[in-house]
C-alpha positions in Angstrom: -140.6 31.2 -113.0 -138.8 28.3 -112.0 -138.6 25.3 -114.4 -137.7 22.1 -112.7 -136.6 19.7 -115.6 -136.0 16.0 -116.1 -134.9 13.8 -119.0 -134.1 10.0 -117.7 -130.9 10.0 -120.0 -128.5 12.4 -119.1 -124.9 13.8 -120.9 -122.7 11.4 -119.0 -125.0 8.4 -119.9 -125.7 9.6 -123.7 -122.8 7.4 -125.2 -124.0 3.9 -123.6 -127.9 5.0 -124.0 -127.9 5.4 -128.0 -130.2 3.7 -129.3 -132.0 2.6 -126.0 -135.8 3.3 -125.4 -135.7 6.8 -124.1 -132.3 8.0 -125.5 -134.0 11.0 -127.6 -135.3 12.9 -125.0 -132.4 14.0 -124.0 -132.4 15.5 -127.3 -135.5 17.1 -126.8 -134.9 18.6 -123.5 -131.6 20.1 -124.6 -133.4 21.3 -127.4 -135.8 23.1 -125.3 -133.2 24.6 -122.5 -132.3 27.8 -124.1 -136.2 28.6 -124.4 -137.0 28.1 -121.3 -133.5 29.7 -119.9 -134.7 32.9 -122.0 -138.4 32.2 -119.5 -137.0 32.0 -116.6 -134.5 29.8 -114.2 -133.7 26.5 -115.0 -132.8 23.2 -112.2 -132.1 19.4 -113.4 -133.0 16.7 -111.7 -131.8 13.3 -111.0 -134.6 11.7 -109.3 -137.9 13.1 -109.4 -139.9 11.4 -106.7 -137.3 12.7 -104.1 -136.4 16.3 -105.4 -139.2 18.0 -107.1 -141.6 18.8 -104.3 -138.5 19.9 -102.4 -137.8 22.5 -104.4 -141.6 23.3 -105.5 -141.7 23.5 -101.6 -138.7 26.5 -101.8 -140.3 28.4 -104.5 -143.9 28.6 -102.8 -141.9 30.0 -99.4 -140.7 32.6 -101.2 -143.2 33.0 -103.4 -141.9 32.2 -106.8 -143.6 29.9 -109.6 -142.6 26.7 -110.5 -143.3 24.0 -112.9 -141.9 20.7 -113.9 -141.6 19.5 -116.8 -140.8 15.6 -117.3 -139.3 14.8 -120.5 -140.5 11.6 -120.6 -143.2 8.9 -122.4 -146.3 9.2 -119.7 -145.7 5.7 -118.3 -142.2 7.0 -117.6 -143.7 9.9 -116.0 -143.7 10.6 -112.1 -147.2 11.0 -110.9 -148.3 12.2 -107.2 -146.3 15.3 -106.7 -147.4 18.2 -105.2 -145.8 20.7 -107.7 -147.3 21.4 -110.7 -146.0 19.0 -113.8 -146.5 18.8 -117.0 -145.0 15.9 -119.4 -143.4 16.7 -122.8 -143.5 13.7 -124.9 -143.5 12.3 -128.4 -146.4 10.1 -130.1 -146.2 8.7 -133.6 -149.6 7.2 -133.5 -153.3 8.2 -134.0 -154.3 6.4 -130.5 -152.6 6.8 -127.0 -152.1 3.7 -124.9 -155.6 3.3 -122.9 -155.5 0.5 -121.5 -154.0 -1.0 -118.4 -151.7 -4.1 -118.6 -148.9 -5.9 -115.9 -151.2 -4.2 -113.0 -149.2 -0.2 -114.1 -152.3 2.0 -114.1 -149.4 4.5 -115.8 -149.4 2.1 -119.3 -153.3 3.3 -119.1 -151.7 7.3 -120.2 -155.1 8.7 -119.4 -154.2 7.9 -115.9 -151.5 10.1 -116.3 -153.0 12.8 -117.9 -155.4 13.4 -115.1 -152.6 13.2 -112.2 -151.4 16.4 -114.1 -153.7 17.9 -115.6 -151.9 19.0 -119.1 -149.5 18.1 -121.1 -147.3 19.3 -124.4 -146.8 17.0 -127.3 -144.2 17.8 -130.6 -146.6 17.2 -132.7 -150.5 18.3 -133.6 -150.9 15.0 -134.3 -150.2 13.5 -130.9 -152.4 16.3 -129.7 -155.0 15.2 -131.6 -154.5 11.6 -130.4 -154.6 13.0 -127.1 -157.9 14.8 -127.2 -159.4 12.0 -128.8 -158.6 10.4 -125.5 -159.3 12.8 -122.8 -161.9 14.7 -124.6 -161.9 18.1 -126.5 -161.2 20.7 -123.7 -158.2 18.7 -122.3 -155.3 21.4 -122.2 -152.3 19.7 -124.6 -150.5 22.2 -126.8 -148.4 21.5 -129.9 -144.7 22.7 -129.8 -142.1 21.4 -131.7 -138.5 21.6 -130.3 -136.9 24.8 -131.2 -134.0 23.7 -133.5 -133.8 26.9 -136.0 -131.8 28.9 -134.5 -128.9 26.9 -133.5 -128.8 25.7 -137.2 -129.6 29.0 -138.2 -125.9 30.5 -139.1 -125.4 27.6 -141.2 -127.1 29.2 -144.2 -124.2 32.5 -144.1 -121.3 30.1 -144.0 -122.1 27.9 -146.7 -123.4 27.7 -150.5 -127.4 26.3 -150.9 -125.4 23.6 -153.1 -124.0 20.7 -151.5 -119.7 21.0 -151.2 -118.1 19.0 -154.2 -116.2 17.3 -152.0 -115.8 16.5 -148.1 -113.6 14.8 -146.2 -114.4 14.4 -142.8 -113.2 12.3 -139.2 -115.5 9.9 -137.1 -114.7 8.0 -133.9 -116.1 5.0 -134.6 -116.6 2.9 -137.5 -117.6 3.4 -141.5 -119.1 0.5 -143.5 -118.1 1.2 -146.8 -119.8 -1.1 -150.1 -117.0 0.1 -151.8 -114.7 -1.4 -149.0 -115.9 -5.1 -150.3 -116.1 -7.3 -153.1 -119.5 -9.0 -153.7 -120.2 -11.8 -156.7 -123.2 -14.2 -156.6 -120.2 -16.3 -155.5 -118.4 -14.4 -153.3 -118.5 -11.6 -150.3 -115.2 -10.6 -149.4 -114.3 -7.4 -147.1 -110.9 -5.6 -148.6 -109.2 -4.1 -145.5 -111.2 -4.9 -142.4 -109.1 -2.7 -140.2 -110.0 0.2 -142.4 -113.5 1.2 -141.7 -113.8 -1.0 -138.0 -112.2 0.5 -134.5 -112.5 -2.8 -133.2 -109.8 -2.5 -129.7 -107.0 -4.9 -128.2 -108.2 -8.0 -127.5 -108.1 -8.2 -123.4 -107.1 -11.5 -122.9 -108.5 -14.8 -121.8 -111.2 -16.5 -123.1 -114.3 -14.9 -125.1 -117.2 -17.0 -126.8 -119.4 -15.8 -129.8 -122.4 -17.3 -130.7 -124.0 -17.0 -133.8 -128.0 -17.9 -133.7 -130.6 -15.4 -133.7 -130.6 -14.0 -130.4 -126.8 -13.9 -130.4 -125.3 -10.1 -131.0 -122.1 -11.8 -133.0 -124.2 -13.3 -135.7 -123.8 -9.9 -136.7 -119.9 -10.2 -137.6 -120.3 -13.0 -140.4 -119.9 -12.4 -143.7 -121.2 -14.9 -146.9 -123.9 -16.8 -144.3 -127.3 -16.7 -144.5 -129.9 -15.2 -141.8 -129.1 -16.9 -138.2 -131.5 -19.2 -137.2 -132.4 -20.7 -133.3 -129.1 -22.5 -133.5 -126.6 -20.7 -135.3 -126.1 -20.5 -139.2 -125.3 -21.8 -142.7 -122.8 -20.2 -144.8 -123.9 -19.2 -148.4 -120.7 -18.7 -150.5 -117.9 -20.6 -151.4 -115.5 -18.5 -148.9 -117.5 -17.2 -145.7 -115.9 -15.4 -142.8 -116.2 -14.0 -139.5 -115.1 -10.4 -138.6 -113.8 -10.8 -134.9 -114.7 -7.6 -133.0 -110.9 -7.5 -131.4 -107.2 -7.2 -132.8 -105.6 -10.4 -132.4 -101.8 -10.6 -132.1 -99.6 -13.3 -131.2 -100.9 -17.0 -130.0 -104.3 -17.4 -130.5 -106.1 -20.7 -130.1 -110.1 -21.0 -131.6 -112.4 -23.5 -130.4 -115.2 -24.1 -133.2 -118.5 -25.9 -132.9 -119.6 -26.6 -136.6 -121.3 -29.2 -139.0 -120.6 -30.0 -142.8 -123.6 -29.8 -145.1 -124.0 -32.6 -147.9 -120.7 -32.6 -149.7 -118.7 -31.0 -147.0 -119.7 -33.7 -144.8 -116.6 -36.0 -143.8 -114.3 -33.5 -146.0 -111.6 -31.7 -145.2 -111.9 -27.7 -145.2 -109.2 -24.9 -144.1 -109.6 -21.9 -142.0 -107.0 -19.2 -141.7 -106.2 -15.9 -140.1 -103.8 -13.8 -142.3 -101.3 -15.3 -143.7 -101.9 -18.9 -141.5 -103.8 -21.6 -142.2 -105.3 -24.5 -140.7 -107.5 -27.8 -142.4 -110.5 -29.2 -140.3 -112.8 -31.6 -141.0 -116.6 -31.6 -140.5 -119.0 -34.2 -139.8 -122.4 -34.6 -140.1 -123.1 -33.5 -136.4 -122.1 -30.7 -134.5 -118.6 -31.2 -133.4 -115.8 -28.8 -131.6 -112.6 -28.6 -133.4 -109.5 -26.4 -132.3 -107.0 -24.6 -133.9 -104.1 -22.3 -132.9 -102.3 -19.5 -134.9 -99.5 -17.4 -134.3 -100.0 -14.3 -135.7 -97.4 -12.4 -136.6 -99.5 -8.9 -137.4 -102.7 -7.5 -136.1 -105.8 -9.5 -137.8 -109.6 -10.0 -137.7 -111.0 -12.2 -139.7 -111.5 -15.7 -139.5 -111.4 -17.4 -143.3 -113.4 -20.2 -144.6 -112.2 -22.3 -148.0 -112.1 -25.7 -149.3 -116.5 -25.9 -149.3 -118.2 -28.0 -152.0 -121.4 -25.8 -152.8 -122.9 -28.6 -155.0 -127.0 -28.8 -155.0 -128.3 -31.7 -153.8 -130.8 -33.1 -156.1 -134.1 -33.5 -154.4 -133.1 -31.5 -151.3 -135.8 -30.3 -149.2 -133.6 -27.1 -148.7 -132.5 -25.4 -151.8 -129.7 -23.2 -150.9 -126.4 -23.6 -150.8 -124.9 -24.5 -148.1 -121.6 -25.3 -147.1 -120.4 -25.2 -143.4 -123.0 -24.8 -140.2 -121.6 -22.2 -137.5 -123.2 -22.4 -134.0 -120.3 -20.7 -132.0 -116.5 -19.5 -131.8 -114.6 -19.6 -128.9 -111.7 -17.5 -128.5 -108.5 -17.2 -126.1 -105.6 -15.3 -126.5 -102.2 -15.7 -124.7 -102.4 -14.2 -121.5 -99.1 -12.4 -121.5 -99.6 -11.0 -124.9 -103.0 -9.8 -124.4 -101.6 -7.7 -121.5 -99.0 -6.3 -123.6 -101.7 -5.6 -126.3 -104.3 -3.7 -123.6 -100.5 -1.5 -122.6 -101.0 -0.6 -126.2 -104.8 -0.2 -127.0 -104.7 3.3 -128.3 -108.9 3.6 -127.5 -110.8 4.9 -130.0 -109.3 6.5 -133.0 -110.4 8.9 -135.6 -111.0 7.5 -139.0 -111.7 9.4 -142.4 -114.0 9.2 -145.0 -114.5 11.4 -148.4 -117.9 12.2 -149.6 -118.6 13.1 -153.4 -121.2 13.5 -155.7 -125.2 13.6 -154.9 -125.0 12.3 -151.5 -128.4 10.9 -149.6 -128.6 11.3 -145.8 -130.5 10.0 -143.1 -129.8 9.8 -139.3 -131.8 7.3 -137.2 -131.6 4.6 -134.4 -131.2 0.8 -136.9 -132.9 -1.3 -134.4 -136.1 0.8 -134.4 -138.5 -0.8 -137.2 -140.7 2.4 -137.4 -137.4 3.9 -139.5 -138.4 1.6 -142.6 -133.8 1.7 -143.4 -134.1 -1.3 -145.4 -136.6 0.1 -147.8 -134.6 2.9 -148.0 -131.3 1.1 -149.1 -133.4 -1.0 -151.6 -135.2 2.0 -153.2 -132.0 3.9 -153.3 -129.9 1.1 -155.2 -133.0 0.2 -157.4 -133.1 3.7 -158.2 -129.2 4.0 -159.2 -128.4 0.6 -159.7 -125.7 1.7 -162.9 -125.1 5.6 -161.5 -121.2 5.9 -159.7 -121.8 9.3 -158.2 -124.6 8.7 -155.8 -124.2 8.1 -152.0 -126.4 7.1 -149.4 -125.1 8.0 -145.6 -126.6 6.2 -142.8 -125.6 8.0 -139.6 -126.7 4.9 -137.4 -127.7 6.2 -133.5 -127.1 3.1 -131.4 -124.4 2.3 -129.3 -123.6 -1.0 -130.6 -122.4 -1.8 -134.3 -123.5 -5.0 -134.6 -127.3 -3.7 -134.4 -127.1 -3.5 -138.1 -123.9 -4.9 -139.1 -125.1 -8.3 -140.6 -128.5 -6.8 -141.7 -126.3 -4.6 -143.9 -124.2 -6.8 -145.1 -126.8 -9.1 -146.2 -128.4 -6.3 -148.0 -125.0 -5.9 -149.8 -125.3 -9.4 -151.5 -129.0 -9.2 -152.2 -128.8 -5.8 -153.7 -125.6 -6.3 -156.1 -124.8 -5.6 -158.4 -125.0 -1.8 -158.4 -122.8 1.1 -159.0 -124.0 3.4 -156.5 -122.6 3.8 -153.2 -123.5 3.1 -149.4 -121.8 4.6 -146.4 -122.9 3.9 -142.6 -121.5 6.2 -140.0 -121.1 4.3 -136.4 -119.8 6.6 -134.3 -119.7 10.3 -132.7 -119.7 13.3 -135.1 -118.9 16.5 -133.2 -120.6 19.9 -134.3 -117.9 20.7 -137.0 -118.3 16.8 -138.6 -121.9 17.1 -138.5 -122.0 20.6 -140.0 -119.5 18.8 -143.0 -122.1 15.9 -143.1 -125.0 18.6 -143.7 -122.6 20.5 -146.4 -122.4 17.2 -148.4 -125.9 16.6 -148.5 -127.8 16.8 -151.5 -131.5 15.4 -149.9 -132.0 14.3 -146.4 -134.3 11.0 -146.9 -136.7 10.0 -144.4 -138.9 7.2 -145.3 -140.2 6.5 -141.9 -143.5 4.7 -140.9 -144.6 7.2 -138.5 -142.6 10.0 -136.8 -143.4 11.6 -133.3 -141.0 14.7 -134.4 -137.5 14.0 -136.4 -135.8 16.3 -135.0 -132.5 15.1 -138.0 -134.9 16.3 -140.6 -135.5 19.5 -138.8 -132.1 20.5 -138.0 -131.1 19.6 -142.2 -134.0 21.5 -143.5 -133.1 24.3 -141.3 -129.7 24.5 -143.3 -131.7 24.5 -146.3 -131.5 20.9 -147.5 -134.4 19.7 -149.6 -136.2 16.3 -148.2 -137.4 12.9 -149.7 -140.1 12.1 -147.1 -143.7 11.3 -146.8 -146.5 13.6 -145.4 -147.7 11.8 -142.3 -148.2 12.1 -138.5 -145.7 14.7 -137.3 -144.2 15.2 -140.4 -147.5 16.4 -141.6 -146.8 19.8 -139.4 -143.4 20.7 -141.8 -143.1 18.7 -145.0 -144.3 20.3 -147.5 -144.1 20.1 -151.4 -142.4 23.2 -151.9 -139.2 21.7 -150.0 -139.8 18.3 -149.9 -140.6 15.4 -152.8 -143.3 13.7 -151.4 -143.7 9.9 -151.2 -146.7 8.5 -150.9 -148.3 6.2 -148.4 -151.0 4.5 -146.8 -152.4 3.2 -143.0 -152.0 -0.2 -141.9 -152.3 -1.7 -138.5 -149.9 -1.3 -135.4 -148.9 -2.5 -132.2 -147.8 0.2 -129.1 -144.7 0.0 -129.6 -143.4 -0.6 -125.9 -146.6 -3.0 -125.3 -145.9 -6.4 -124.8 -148.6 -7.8 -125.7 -148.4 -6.9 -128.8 -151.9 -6.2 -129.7 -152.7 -4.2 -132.7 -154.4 -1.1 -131.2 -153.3 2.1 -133.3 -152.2 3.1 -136.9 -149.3 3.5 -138.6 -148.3 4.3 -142.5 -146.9 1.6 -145.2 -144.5 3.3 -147.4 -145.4 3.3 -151.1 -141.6 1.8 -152.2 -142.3 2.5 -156.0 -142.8 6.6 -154.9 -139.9 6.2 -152.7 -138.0 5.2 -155.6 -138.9 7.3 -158.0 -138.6 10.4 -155.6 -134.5 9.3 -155.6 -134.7 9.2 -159.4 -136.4 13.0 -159.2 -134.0 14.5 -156.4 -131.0 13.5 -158.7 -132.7 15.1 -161.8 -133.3 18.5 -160.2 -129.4 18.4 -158.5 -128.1 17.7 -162.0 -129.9 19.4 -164.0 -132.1 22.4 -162.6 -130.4 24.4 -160.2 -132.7 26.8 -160.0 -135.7 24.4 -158.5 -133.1 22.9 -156.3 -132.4 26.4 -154.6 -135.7 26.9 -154.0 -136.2 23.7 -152.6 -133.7 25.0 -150.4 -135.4 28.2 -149.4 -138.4 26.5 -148.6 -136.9 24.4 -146.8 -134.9 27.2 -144.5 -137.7 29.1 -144.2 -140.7 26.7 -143.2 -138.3 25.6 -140.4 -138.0 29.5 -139.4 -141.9 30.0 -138.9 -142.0 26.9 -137.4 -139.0 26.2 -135.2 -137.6 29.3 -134.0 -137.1 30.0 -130.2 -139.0 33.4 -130.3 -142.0 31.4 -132.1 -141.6 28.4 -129.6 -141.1 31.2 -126.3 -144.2 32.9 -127.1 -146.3 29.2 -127.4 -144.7 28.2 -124.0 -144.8 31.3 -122.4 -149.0 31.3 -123.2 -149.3 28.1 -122.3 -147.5 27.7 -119.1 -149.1 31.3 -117.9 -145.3 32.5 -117.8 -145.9 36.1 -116.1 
């Protein structure tokens, strides 16, 4: 048999598509390619409405079966084709979309469903979701991607126990709590070029904005949540990490107010070792500055504000300087010479230790539940030093998270234990050294159409923190996994505009969540024996579940492979 295959992200595009709608599929379908290799021959295609029935054409001419499978959502999914197709998709809810909107009949997926005629989910509980749909004798089938045996030889080269200690390389940028220095009063980053591969500045002019809809407001550090025209600072000495290395003359352009006290005084900004006094009024005014910077910097400084409460104020906080943007140009001759030198991207190291917590997900989809996962984790080791959260973040831009981070950094401190996000590419060997560290992957998502993270760590025989719910329900168990609990509340389609609430999803239980940390780090201290078979369990379930002969034989019935 021929399979004809499609996934709307491709390698090349994989680095500028993290994090995009779509971007896992690709996942999914390399996932699935040694299966279906092992089934029969495999073709990708670019663009399915022009070479699909060309080839289905071929194979009936000489007399050879072919199928194609889309991995796509349904809406995404061609429709109309004369060869046989089948889409492989993932669903995190207990309804489909039924229901037409913007004049697609394709957002109605019933539609869809009925142009081909079957379809394969990665989960029993889209199937369900499906059949509730289309009725009882539609044909859907259940197959997880088959991830076990590429994790499989992970298990001979390494100890059940996490390594004591790892050190390992990323391309891309590590946020580090240790790398800063948070008091009520204060939020100050140690060494910015550490942790950031921020590149060359390339000359001329750039502006950064900082309201809500503005990806920079993600750079600022001691300010409070943007709002629709930019945003307040909150300590006593904010900044703003520049996304470039600045050298040489640099003028800034800054649009800002004073707030109460700071009204009408005089502050200072300064990059490095410079340092320049402005002074703000009661309006939004543009001030300039220029430095000459004798070294690479980043950071823009804030000092001099007068944080005193305003008796009677309708607004409580404290407030010091109003930021609506930051306009930046750099000598035009110098910023050449600096792009000569712009190395690209370079590798930067990071050492893991202790009872490390990891999770892998995309930071700008809500479903993920991250920020309940940070609170619960430094609620639960608030005064413990030797506890370490990872967040491998999967999205191509840092400032997706950046200032939500951050801000959780002030509003969790003090604590003792520590927080590491990874923005960057891992290749097989730093992602093998990531899964060595691990103690517990944590997942404490609000619905799940597969997880394939969780899949490939249990595979190695790492224990979970997760709750029991939609497509996790097919995997975690109790034996491998500390359960957290949860409940259904009301959701939206995710990719519906209207926003309508039309399906379920699950509320983590945060009080479970947090006590499950508290559990995972008494059984890794202290009972070794539970742990490994945590372990086991773990290893094992993903064996009967996700190996390639187990998935062949469920695709080979189902798509009447002769």
């Amino acid at each position: 048999m021929l399979f004809i295959v499609y996934s709307q992200v491709s390698e090349e595009q994989l680095k500028q598509s993290l994090g995009m709608p779509e971007y896992s599929y690709y996942f999914v379908l390399k996932g699935f390619l040694p299966v279906l290799r092992e089934l029969g021959k495999v073709v990708v295609v670019k663009n399915p409405e022009q070479e699909v029935d060309a080839i289905y054409d071929d194979c009936l001419k000489r007399g050879e079966d072919c199928v194609f499978l889309t991995f796509s959502p349904p809406n995404k999914s061609a429709i109309g084709l004369r060869c046989p197709t089948v889409c492989v998709f993932a669903w995190e809810f207990d309804r489909i979309p039924d229901e037409v909107w913007d004049g697609d009949m394709k957002n109605d997926w019933r539609n869809v469903f009925m142009d081909h005629g079957r379809a394969i989910t990665l989960s029993q509980y889209s199937a369900n979701a499906v059949k509730k749909a289309m009725g009882p004798d539609f044909h859907v089938a259940s197959i997880p991607v088959p991830v076990w045996d590429t994790f499989a030889t992970y298990a001979i080269r390494h100890n059940p126990f996490p390594t004591a200690k790892t050190e390992m390389a990323i391309r891309g940028n590590i946020i580090d709590s240790r790398n800063y220095v948070i008091t009520p009063e204060s939020f100050e980053i140690k060494n910015s070029f550490e942790g950031f591969n921020f590149k060359d500045f390339p000359g001329g002019t750039s502006r950064m904005g900082f309201s809500l809809t503005d990806e920079f407001r993600a750079y600022l550090g001691g300010f409070y949540d943007p709002e629709s025209w930019g945003t307040w600072s909150r300590v006593e000495k904010p900044w703003v990490l520049i996304p470039y290395k600045l050298n040489g003359d640099v003028c800034l352009k800054i649009r800002a107010r004073g707030y109460a006290a700071n009204i009408g005084k005089e502050i200072f900004i300064s990059m490095g070792n410079e340092k320049q006094n402005i002074t703000l009024s009661s309006d939004f005014t543009e001030t300039t500055a220029s430095f000459h910077l004798k070294k690479a910097e980043n950071i823009l400084k804030f000092s001099g504000l007068d944080l005193s409460p305003v008796p009677d104020a309708r607004d409580s906080r404290s407030m010091g300087v109003g930021l609506h943007f930051l306009e930046l140009t750099a000598d035009a001759d110098q910023s050449d010479k600096m792009q000569e030198a712009d190395s690209g991207d370079a590798l930067r190291n990071i050492s893991l230790d202790g009872i490390v917590y990891t999770s892998v997900f995309n930071p700008c989809d809500d479903r993920k539940n991250w920020i309940d996962m940070v609170k619960a984790f430094c609620a639960a080791f608030q005064d413990v030093e030797d506890t370490t959260l990872v967040l491998k973040m999967t999205h191509h831009s840092v400032s997706s998270f950046l200032g939500r981070l951050h801000f959780l950094f002030q509003q969790m401190w003090p604590f003792k234990c520590r927080i590491v996000a990874l923005h960057g590419y891992l290749d097989d060997a730093e992602y093998e050294k990531l899964i060595a560290a691990t103690s517990f992957y944590v997942n404490a998502a609000r619905c799940e159409g597969l997880c394939l993270p969780l899949m490939e760590f249990m595979s190695c025989g790492k224990p979970a923190i997760a709750p029991c719910h939609t497509s996790l329900a097919d995997y975690v168990e109790q034996s491998s996994t500390l359960l957290v609990q949860s409940g259904v509340e009301p959701a939206i389609w995710p990719h519906d505009p209207r926003e309508l609430f039309r399906a379920l999803k699950y509320r983590i239980d945060w009080e479970s969540l947090m006590n499950a940390y508290r559990h995972s780090y008494e059984i890794v201290k202290n009972k070794p024996e539970a742990y490994r078979e945590m372990a086991e369990a773990a290893r094992l379930k993903m064996k009967d579940y996700s190996a390639l002969s187990t998935v062949e034989k469920q695709l080979q019935r189902f798509l009447d492979v002769k």
